[in-house]
C-alpha positions as protocol buffer text, in pm:
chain_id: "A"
residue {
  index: 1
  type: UNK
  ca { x: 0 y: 0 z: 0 }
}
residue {
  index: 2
  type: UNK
  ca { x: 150 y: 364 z: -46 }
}
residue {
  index: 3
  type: UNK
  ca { x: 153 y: 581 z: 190 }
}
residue {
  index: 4
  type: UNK
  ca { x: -2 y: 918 z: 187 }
}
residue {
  index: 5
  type: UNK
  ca { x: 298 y: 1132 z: 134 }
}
residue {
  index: 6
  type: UNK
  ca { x: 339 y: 947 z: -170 }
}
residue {
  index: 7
  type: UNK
  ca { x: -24 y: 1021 z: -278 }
}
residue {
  index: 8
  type: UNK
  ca { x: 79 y: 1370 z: -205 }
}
residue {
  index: 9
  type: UNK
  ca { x: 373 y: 1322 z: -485 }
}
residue {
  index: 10
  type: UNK
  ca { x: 175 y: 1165 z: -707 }
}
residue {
  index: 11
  type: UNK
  ca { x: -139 y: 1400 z: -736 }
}
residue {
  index: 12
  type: UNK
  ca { x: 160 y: 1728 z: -742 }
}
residue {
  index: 13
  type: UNK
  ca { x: 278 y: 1517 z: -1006 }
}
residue {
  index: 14
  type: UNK
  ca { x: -39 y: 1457 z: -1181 }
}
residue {
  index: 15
  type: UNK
  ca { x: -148 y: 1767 z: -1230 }
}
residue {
  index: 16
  type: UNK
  ca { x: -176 y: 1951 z: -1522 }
}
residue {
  index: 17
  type: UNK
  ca { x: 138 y: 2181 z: -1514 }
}
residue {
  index: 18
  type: UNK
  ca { x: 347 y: 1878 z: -1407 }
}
residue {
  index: 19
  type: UNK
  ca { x: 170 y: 1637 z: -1639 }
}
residue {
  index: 20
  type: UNK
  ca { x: 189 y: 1853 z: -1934 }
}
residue {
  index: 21
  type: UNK
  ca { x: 605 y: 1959 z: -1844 }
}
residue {
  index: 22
  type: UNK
  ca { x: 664 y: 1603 z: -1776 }
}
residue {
  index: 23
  type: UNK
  ca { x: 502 y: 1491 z: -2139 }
}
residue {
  index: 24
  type: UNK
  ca { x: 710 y: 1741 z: -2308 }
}
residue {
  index: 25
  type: UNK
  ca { x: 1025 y: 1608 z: -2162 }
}
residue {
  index: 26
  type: UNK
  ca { x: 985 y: 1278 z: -2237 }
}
residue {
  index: 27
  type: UNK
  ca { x: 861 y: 1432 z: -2633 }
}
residue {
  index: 28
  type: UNK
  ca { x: 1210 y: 1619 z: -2616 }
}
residue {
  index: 29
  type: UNK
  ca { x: 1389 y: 1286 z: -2678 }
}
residue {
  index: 30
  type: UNK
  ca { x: 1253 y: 1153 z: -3041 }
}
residue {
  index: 31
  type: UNK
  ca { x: 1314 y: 1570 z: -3078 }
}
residue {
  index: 32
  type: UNK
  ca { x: 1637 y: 1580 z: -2943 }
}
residue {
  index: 33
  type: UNK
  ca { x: 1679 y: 1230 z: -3190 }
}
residue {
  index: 34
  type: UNK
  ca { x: 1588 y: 1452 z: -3503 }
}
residue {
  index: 35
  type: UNK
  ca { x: 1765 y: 1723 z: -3393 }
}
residue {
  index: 36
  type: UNK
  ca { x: 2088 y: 1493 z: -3416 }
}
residue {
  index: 37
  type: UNK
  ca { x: 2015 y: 1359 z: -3768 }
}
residue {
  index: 38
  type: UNK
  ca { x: 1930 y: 1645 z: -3913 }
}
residue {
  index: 39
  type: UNK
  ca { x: 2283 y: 1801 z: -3748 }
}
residue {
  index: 40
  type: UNK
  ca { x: 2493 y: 1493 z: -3832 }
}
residue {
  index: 41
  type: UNK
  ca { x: 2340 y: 1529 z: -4211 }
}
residue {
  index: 42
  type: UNK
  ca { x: 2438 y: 1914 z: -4234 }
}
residue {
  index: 43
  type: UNK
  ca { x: 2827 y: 1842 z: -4133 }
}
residue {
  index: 44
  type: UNK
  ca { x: 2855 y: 1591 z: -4334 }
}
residue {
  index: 45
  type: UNK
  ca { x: 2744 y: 1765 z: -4668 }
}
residue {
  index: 46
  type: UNK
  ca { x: 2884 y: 2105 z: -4524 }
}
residue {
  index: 47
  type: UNK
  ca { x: 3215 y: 2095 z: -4661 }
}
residue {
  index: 48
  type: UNK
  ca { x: 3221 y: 2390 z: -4887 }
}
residue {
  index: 49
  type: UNK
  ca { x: 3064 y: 2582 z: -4605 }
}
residue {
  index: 50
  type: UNK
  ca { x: 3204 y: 2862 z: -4397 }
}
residue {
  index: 51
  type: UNK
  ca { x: 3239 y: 2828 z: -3991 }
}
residue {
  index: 52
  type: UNK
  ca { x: 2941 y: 3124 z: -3988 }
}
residue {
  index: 53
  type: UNK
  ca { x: 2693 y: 2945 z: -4225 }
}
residue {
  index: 54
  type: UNK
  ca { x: 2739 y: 2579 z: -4010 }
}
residue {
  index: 55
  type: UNK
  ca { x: 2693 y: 2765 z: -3696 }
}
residue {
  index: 56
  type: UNK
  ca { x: 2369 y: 2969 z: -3825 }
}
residue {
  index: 57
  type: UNK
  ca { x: 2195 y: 2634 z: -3925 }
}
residue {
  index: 58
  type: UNK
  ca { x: 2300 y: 2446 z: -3613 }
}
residue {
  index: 59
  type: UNK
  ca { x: 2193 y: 2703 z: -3412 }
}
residue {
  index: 60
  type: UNK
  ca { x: 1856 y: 2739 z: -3642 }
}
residue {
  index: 61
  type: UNK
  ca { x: 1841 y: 2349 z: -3559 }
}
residue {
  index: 62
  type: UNK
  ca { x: 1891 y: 2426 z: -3171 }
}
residue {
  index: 63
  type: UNK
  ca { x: 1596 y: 2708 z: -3128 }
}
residue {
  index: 64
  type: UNK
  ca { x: 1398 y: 2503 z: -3337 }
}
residue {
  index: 65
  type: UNK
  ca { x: 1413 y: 2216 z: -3136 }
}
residue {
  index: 66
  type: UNK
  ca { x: 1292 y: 2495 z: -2794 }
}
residue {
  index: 67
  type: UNK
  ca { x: 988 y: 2570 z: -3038 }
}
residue {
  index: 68
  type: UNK
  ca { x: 918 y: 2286 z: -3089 }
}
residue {
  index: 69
  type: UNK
  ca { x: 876 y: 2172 z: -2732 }
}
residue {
  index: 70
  type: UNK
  ca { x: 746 y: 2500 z: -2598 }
}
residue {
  index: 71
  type: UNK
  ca { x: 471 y: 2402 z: -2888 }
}
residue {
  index: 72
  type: UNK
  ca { x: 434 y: 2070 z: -2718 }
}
residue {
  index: 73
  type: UNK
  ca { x: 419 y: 2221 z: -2376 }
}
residue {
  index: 74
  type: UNK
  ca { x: 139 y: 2469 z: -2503 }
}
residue {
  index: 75
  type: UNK
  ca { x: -51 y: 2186 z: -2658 }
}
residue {
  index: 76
  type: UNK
  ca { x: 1 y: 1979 z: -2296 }
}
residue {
  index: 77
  type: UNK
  ca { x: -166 y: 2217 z: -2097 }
}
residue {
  index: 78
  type: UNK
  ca { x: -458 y: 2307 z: -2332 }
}
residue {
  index: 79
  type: UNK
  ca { x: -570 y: 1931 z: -2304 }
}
residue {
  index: 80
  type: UNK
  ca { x: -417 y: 1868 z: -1972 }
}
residue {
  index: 81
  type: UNK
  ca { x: -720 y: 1746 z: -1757 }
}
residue {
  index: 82
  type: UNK
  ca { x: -775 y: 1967 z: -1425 }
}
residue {
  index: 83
  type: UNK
  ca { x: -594 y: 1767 z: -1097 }
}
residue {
  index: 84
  type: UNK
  ca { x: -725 y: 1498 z: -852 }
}
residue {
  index: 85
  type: UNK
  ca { x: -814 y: 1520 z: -502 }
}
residue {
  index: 86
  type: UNK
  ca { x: -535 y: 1371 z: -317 }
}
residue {
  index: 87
  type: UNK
  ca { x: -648 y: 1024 z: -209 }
}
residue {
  index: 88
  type: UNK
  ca { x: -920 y: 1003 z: -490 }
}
residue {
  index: 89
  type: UNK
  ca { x: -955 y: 683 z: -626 }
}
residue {
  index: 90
  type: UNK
  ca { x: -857 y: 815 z: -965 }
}
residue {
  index: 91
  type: UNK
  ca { x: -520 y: 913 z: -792 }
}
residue {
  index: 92
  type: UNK
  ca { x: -468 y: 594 z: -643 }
}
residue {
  index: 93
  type: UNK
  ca { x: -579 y: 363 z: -948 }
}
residue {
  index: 94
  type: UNK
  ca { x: -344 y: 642 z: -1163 }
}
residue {
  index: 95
  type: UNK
  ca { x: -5 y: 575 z: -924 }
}
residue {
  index: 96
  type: UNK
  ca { x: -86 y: 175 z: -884 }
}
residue {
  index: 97
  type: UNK
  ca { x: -83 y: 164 z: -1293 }
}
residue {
  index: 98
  type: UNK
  ca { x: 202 y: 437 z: -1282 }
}
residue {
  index: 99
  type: UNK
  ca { x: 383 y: 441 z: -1000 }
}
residue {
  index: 100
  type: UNK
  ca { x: 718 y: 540 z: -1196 }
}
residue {
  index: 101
  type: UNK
  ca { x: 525 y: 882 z: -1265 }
}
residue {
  index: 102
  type: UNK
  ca { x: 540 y: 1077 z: -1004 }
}
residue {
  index: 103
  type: UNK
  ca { x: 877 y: 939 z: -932 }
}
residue {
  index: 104
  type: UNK
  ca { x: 1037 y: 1037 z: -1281 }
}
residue {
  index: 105
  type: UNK
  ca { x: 885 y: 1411 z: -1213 }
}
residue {
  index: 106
  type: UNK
  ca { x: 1051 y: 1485 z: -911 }
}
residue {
  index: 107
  type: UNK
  ca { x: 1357 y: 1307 z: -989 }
}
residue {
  index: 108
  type: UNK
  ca { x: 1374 y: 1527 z: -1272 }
}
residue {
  index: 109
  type: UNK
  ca { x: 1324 y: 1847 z: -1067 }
}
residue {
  index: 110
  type: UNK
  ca { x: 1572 y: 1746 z: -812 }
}
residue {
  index: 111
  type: UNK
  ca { x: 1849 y: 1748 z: -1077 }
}
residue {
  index: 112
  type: UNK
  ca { x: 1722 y: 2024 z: -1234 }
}
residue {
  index: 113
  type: UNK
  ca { x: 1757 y: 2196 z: -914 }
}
residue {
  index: 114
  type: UNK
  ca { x: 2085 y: 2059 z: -841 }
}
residue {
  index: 115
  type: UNK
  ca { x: 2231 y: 2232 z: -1213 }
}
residue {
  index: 116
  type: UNK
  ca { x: 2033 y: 2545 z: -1160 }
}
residue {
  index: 117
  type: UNK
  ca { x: 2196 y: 2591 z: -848 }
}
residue {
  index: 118
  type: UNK
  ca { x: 2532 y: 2595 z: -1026 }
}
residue {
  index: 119
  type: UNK
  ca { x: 2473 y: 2788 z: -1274 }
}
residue {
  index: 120
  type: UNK
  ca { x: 2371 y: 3041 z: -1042 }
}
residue {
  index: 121
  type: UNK
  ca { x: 2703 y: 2975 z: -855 }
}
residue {
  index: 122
  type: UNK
  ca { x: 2894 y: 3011 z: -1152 }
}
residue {
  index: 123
  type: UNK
  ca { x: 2713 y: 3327 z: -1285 }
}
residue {
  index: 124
  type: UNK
  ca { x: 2779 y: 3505 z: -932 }
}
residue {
  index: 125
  type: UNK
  ca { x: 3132 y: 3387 z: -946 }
}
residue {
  index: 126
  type: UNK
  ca { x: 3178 y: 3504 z: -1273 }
}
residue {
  index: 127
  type: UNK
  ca { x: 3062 y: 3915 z: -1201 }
}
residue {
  index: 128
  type: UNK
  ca { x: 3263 y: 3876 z: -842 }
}
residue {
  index: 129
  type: UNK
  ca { x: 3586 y: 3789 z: -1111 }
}
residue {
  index: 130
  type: UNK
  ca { x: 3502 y: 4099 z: -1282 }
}
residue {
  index: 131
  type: UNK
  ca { x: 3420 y: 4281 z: -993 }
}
residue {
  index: 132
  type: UNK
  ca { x: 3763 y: 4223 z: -838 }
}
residue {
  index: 133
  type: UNK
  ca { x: 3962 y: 4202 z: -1174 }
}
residue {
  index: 134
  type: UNK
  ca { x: 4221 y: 4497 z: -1185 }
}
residue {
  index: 135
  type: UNK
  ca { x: 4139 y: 4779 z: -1395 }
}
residue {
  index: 136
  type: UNK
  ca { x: 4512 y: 4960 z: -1382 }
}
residue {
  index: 137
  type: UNK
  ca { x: 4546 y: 4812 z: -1735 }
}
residue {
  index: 138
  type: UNK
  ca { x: 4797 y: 4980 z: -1935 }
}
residue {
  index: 139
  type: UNK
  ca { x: 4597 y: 5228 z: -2079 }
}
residue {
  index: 140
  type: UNK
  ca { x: 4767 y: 5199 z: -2442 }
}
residue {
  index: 141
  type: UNK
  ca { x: 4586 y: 4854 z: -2484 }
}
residue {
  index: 142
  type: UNK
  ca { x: 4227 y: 5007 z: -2366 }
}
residue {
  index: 143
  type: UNK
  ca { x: 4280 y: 5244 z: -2632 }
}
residue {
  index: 144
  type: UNK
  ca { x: 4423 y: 4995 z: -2912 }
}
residue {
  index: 145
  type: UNK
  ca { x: 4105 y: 4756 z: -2811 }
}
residue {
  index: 146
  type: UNK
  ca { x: 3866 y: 5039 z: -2881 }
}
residue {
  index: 147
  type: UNK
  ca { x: 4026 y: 5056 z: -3173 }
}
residue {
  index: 148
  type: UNK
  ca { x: 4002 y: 4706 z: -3238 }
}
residue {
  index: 149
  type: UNK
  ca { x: 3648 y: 4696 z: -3146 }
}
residue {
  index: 150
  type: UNK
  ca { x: 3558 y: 5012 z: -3423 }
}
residue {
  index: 151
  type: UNK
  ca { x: 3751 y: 4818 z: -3647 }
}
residue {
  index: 152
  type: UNK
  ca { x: 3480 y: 4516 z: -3630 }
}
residue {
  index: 153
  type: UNK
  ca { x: 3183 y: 4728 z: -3596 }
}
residue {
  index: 154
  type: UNK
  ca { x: 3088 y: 4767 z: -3201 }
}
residue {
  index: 155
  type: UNK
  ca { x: 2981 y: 5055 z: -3083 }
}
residue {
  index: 156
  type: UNK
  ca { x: 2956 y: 4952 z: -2696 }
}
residue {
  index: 157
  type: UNK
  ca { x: 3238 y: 5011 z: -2418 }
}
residue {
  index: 158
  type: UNK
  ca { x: 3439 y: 4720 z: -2419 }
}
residue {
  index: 159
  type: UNK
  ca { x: 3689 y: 4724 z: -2087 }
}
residue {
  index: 160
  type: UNK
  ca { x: 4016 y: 4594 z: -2055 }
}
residue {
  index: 161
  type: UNK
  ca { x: 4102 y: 4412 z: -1733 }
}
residue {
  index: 162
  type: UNK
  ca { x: 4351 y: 4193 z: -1566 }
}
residue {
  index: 163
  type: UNK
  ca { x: 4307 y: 3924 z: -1275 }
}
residue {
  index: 164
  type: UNK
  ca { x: 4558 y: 3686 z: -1135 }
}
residue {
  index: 165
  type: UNK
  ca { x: 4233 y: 3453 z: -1116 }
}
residue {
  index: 166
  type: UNK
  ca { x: 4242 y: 3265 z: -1488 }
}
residue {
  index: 167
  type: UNK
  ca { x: 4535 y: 3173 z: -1706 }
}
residue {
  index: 168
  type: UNK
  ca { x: 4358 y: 3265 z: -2074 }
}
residue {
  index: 169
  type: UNK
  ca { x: 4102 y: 3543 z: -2161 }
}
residue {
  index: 170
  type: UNK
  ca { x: 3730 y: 3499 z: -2108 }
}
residue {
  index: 171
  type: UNK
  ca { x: 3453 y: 3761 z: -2183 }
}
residue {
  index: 172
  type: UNK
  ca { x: 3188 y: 3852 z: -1893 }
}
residue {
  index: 173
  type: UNK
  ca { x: 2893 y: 4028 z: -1936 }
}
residue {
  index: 174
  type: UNK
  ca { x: 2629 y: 4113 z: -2237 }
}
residue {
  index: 175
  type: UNK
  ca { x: 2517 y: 4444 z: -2182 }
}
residue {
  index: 176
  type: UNK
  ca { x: 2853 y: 4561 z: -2086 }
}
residue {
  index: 177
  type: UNK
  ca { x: 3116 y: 4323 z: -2208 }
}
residue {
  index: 178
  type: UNK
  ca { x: 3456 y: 4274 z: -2017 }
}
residue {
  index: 179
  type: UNK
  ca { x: 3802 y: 4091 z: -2152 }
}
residue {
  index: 180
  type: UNK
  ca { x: 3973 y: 3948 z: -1866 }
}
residue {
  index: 181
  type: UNK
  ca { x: 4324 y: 3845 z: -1908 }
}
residue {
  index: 182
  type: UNK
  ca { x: 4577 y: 3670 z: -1692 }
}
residue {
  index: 183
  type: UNK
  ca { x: 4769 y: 3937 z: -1474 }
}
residue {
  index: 184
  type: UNK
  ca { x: 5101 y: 3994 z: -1707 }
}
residue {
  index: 185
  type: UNK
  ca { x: 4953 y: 3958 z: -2014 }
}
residue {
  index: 186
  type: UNK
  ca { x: 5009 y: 4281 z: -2136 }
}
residue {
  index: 187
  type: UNK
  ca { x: 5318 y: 4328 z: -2072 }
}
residue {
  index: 188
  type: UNK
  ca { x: 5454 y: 4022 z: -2153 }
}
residue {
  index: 189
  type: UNK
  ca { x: 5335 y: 3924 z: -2487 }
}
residue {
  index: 190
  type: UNK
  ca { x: 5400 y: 4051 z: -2869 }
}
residue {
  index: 191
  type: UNK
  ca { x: 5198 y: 4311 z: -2955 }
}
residue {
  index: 192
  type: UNK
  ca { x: 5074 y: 4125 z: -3276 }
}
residue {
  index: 193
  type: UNK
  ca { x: 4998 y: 3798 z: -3076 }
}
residue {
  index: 194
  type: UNK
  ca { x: 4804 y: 3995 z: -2818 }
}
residue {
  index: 195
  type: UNK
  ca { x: 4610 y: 4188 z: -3049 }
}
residue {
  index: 196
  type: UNK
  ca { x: 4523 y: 3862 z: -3265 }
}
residue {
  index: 197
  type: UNK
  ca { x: 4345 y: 3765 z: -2914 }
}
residue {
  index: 198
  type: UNK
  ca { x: 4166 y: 4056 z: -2861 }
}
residue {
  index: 199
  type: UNK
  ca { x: 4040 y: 4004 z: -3183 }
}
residue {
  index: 200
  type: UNK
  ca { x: 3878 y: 3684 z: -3100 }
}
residue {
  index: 201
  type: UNK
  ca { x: 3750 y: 3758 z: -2816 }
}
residue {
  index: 202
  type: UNK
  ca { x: 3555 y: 4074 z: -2988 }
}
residue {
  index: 203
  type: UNK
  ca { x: 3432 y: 3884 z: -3247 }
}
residue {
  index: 204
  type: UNK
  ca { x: 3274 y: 3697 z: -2951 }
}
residue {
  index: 205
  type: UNK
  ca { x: 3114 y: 4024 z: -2830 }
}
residue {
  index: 206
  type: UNK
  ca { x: 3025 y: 4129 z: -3176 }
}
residue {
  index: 207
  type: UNK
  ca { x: 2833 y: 3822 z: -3225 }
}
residue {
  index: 208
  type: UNK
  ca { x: 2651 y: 3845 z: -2899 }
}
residue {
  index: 209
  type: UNK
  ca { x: 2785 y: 3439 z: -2796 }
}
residue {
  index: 210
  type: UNK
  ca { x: 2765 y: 3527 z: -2455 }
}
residue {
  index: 211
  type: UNK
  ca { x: 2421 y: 3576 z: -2445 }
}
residue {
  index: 212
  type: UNK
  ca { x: 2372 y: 3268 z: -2669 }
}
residue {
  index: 213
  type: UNK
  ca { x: 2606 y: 3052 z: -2429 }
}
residue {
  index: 214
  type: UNK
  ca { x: 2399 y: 3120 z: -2141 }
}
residue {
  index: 215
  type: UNK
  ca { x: 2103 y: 3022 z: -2356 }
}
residue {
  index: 216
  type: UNK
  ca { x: 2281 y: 2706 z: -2425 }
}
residue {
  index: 217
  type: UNK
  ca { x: 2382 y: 2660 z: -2055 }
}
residue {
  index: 218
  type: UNK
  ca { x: 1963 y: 2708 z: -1934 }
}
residue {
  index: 219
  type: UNK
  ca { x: 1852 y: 2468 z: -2202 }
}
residue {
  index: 220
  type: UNK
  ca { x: 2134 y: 2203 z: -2101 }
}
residue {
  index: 221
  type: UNK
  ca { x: 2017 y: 2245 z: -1722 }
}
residue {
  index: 222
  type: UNK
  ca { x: 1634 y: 2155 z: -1863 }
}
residue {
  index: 223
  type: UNK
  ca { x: 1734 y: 1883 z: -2073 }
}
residue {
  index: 224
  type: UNK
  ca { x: 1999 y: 1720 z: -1888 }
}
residue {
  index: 225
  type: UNK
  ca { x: 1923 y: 1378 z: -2008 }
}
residue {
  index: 226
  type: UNK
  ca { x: 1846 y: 1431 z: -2311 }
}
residue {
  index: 227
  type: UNK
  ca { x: 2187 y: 1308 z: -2578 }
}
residue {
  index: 228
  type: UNK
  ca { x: 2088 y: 1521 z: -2868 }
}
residue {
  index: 229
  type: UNK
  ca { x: 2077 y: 1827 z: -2750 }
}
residue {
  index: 230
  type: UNK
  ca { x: 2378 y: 1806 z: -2546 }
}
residue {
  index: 231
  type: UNK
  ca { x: 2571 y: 1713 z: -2874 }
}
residue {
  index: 232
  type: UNK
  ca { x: 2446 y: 1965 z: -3064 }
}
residue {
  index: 233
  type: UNK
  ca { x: 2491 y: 2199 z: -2759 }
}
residue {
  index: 234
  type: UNK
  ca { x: 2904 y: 2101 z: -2787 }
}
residue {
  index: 235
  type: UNK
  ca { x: 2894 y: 2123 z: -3155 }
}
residue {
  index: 236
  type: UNK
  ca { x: 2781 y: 2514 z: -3133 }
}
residue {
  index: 237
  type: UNK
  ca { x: 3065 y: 2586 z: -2898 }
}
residue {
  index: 238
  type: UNK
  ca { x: 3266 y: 2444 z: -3175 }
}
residue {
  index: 239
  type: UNK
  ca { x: 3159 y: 2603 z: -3454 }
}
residue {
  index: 240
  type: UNK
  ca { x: 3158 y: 2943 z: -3240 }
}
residue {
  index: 241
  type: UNK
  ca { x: 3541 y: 2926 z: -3195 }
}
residue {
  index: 242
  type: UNK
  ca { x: 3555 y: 2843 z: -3593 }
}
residue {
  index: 243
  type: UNK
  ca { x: 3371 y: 3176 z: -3662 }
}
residue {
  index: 244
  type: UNK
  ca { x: 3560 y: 3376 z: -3412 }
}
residue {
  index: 245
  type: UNK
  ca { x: 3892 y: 3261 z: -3535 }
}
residue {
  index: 246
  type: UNK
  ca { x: 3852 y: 3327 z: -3896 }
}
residue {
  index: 247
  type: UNK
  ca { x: 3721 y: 3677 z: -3834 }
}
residue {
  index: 248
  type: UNK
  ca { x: 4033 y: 3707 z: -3626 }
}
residue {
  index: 249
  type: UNK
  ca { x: 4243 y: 3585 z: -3873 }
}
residue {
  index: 250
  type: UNK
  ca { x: 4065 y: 3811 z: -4147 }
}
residue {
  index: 251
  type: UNK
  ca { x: 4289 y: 4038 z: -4008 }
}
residue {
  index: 252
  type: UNK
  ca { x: 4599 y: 3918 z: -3839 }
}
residue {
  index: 253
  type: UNK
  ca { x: 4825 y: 3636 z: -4038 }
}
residue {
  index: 254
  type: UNK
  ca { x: 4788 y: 3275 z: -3929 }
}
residue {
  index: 255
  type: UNK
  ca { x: 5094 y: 3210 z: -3845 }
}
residue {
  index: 256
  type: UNK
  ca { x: 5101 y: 3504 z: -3533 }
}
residue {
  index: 257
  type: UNK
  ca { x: 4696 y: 3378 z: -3446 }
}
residue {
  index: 258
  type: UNK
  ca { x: 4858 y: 3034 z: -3426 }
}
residue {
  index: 259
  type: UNK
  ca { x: 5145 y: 3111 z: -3192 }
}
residue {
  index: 260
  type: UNK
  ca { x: 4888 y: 3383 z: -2955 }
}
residue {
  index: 261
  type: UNK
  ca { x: 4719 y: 3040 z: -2951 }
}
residue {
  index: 262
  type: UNK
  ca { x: 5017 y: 2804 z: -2840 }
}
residue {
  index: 263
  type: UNK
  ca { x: 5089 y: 3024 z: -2619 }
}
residue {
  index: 264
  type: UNK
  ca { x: 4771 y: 3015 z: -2382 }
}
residue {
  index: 265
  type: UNK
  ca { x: 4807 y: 2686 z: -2391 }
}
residue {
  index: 266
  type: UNK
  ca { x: 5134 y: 2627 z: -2265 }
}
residue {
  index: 267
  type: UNK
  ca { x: 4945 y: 2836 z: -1946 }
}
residue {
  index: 268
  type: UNK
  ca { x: 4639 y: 2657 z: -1981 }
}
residue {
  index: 269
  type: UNK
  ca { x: 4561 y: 2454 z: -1686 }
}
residue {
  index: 270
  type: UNK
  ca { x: 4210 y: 2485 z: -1573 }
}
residue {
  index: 271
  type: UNK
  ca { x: 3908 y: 2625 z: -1768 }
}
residue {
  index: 272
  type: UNK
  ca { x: 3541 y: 2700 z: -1633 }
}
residue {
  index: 273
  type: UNK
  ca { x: 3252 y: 2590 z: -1870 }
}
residue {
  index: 274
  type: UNK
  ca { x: 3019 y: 2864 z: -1853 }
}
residue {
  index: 275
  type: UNK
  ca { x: 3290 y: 3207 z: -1942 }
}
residue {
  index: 276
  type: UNK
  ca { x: 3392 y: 3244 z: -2323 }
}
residue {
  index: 277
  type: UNK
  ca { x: 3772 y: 3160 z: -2351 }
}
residue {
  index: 278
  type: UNK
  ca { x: 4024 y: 3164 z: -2599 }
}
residue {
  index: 279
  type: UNK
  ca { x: 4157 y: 2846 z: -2647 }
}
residue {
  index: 280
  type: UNK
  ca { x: 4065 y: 2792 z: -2988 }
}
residue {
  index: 281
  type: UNK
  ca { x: 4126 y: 2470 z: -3219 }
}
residue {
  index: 282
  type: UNK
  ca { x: 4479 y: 2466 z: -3319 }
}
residue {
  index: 283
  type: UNK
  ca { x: 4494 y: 2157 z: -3551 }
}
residue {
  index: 284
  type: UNK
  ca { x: 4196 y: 2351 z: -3757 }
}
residue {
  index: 285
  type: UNK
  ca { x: 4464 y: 2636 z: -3817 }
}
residue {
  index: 286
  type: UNK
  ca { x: 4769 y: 2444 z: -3918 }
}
């Protein structure tokens, strides 16, 4: 027999909200399945494609696939039936024929929870990094990134800063973009090698990827368990670095882009998933 607090799980679980969330989850997979094919289809035959067109359709692919299960959530609710007294005998014939039910719902949420609760940690640790980066930057490089910025078209501040927190550059922020570097930087590489980074790390601000990222980062958190959208997820960060390094290197030579590159790397020792860094794909270069 199961006990009432279970009945209380079940008939939260039941209702329509959680009935007509729960039936879009489980819809997400054969989505998430499509959404694979149809990705797996477009590399293959994308050969003659630039970085930018690949990650347009992916990310096409991606929003389509949150249409199409806010659609399914819409739908859900509009036929959802209204909920059951707790302790009803439709509640209790409904959790002895589905007693995995109520348990799937709230083992979802938990872990939902659980990853929402990170990325809140992470977001907050992110603006305290900014918050407490150094902004004594030499101001020659402020002025050469404005520059730099003009030259690919943003019209926003962009600032500067320095923190003895990372070891490569990430970008914080969407309304008011910052470029952290490692403490040093600045005065320790090539001018050419530096400004090939700060290149790629504009064109990330230019093409709005933070904003996008922590789009990518919400929708991961909601459909944890669900294989094709994580891959396609990954694939976007991919194809993101692509973009940003060939509108880098539509204006610095390969050859300096490549060795700014090896040289973060020979620092690199620890990177956080949710901050844009420049670490790039070096094989794709060489």
């Amino acid at each position: 027999m199961i006990g009432d607090p279970y009945l209380l799980l079940a008939d939260l679980a039941g209702s329509g909200i959680f009935r007509a969330w729960t039936f879009m989850l489980l819809h997400s997979l054969w989505l998430g399945l499509l959404l694979h094919m149809a990705a797996v289809f477009l590399l293959r035959y994308s050969k003659r494609m630039s970085a930018a067109v690949i990650y347009k359709l992916l990310l096409f692919l991606f929003f389509i696939f949150l249409v199409a299960c806010g659609c399914i959530l819409v739908l859900q609710l509009r036929t959802a039936p209204t909920g059951l007294m707790v302790g009803s005998p439709l509640t209790s014939v409904a959790v002895s024929a589905f007693s995995w039910w109520p348990l799937l719902t709230w083992a979802w949420l938990i872990v939902f929870l659980i990853r929402s609760c990170r990325f809140g940690w992470d977001l907050t640790s992110n603006y305290q990094l900014a918050r407490s980066a150094r902004s004594e930057t030499n101001p020659s490089w402020q002025h050469r990134l404005d520059q730099l910025a003009a030259l690919l078209g943003i019209s926003g501040r962009v600032r500067l800063l320095e923190s003895s927190s990372i070891y490569v550059p990430v970008i914080i922020g969407v309304l008011k973009p910052v470029i952290l570097v490692p403490l040093g930087v600045l005065a320790s590489m090539p001018a050419d090698q530096l400004e090939a980074v700060l290149l790629h790390e504009l064109a990330h601000i230019r093409r709005k990827d933070y904003l996008v990222n922590l789009i990518q980062v919400i929708a991961e958190a909601i459909f944890f368990f669900n294989p094709g959208l994580r891959w396609i997820s990954a694939q976007l960060r991919i194809h993101r670095e692509h973009c940003c390094d060939d509108i880098a290197l539509g204006h610095v030579d390969k050859l300096t882009f490549v060795q700014a590159l090896v040289s973060f790397q020979e620092h690199f020792l620890y990177r956080r998933a949710f901050p844009l860094a420049f670490t790039g794909q070096k094989d794709r270069l060489l």
